[in-house]
C-alpha positions, 0 to 999 in steps of 0.5 A: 514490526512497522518494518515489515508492515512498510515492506508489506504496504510496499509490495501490495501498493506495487502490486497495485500499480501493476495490475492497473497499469494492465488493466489500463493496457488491456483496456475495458473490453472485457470483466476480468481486465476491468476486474484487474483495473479496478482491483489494482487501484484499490491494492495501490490504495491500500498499500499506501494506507498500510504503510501511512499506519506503519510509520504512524505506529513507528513514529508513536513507539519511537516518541514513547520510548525516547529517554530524552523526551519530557 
């Protein structure tokens, strides 16, 4: 499950990246770029906290579920 939780953070921060980076082209001139500007870097930032939570995750079930682990 953290798999695709990282392939999810993945496209959405992405995704991010790419309407910023169109929003930074088109510049401020009018409300739907500066919407796309603004939503690009929140989506990027939100794609990096999903896949920050899907390794955490991973990284609690692969400790709890190590035989070898005291």
């Amino acid at each position: 499950m953290s798999a695709s939780k990282t392939t999810i953070g993945y496209i959405v921060q992405l995704g991010g990246i790419a309407a910023f980076a169109l929003g930074a082209v088109l510049s401020f001139h009018h409300a739907a770029i500066a919407a796309s500007f603004a939503g690009g870097a929140a989506a990027f930032f939100v794609g990096k906290k999903i896949r920050a939570l899907a390794s955490a995750s991973a990284t609690v079930v692969a400790s709890s579920t190590n035989p070898h682990q005291q």
